[in-house]
N, C-alpha and C positions, 0 to 999 in steps of 0.2 A: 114214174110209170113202172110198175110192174109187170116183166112178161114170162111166166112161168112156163111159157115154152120153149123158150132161147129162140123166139122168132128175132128176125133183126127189126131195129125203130123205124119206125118209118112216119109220114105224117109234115104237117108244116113244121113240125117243131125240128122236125132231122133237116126238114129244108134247111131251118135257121142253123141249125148245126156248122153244115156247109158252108154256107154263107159267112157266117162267121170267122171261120178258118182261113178261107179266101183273103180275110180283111185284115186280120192280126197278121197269117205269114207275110203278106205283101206290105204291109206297114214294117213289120218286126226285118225282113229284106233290106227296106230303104233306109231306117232308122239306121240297123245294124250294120251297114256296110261298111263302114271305118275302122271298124272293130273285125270284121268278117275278113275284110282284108289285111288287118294286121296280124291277124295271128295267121292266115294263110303262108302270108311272107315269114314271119318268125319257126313256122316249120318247116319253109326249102331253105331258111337257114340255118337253122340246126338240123336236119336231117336230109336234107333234099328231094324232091321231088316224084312223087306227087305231094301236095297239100290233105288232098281229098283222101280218104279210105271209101270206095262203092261195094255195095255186096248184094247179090240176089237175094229179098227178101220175099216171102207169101203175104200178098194185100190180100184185100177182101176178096169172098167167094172164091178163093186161091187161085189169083191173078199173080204174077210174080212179076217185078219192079225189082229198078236198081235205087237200094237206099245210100243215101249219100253223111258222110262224116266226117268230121277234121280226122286225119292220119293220126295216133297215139302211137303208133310202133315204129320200129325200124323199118323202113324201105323191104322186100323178101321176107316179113316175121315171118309168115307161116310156113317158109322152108330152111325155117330154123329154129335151133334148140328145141321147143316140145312140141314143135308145129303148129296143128288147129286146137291147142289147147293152152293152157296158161301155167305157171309154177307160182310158186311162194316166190315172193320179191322177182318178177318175170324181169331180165335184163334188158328184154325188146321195148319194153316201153320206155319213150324217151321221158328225159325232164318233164317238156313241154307236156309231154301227154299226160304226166302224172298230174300236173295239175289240170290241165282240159277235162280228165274223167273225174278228180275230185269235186268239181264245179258243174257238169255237164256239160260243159262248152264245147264239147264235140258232136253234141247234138243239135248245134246251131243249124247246119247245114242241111239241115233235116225241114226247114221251113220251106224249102224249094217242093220237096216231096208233098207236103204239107197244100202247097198253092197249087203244083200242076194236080189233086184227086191221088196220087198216090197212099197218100197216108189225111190223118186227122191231128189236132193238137192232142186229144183225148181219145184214148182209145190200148186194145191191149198191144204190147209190143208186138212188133215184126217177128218173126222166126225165120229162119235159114229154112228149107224145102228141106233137111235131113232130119232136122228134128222134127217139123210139123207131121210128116210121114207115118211117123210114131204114135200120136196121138189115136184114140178111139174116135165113136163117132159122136158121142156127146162132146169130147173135148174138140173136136175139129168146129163145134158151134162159135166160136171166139173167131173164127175166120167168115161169118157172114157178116162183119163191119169193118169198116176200114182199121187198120191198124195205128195207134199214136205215140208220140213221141213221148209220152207221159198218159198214165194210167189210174186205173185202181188199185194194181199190184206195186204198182212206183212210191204210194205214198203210205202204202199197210208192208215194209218189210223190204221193197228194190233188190240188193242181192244178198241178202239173208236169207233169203227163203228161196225152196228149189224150186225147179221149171215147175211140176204139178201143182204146188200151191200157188204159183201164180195163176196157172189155166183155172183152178177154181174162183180167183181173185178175179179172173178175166171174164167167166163167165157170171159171177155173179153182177159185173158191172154192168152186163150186156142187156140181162134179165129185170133189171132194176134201171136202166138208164132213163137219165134227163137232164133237160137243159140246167138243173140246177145243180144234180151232181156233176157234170162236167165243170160248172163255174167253181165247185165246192174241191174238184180235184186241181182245177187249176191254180183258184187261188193256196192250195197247202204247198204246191210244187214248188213254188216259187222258196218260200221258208225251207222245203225240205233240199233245195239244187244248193242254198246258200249256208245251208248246215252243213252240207255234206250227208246228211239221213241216209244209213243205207247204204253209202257206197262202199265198196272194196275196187280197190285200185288195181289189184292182181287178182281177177277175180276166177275163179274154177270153173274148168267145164259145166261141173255142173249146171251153175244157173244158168237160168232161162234168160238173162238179159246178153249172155256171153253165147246163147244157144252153141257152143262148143266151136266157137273159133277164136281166132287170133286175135281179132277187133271187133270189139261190142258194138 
């Protein structure tokens, strides 16, 4: 489906969209729990407590939610060393976390968001309210659908490329969306979380997946 107005999808097929998501986060929940909670516990014990990283993120129609994530940093990062931003070789990020952001696995937690309508499996990332603010008004189009844990932008470049080229990334998906490219971005996601595609572990302000804090 083509929508060359950047209107949002709508239709049975968005129903199934929904539906859809509902079935996999709740599945991927139950499946994933053993796993969900091993690594919870393996980061209150190498770092302690909390497990989780929460941060105000912009849903759809700029709805603001708190997105949930396994912790990658030290306990206070952001009121330390560079703050809400990252350096070359960042010391805040634990062990743990370097491999949680190598893999994605910090975006497990994100399937909760996923089931209560917070977010989508597919869709463009969440932004922080400081960066979204920035945006014009064509680019504030990427905020009429739910936002996802995995993208268009996720599988054409992740943090390679800056926040703008992903809005364009974001909006061309929104304008072209369907149930096949979602299944089309899902299944590359999987090959690109297991390659590592894309990721930088210390990643810069700049990108848009880091929207200029401490935890992605």
């Amino acid at each position: 489906m083509s929508n060359s107005e950047g209107l949002p999808p709508a239709g049975l097929a968005w129903q199934v969209k929904r539906v859809t998501d509902v079935l996999i986060a709740a599945a991927g929940l139950v499946l994933l729990a053993p796993i969900l909670l091993l690594l919870g516990l393996w980061i209150v014990v190498e770092s302690g407590w909390p497990p989780l990283f929460t941060q105000t993120r912009v849903g759809k129609d700029g709805r603001l939610f708190r997105l949930y994530k396994f912790r990658t940093m030290v306990v206070g990062a952001q009121r330390l060393g560079a703050g809400l931003y990252f350096e070359k070789d960042d010391p805040r990020i634990t062990s743990l976390g370097k491999f949680l952001r190598r893999y994605s696995l910090d975006e497990l937690p994100q399937l909760w968001n996923v089931l209560v309508g917070d977010e989508s499996l597919v869709g463009p990332r969440a932004m922080v309210p400081e960066i979204a603010e920035k945006l014009d008004a064509r680019q504030r189009m990427r905020h009429r659908v739910s936002p996802g844990i995995t993208g268009w932008a996720q599988i054409n470049g992740r943090n390679t490329l800056t926040w703008s080229q992903r809005v364009v990334l974001d909006l061309y998906y929104i304008e072209h969306w369907s149930l096949l490219l979602d299944l089309r971005i899902l299944a590359l996601t999987i090959p690109s979380a297991l390659t590592s595609a894309g990721v930088r572990v210390d990643q810069g302000a700049a990108d848009v997946d880091d929207l200029g804090t401490s935890e992605s």
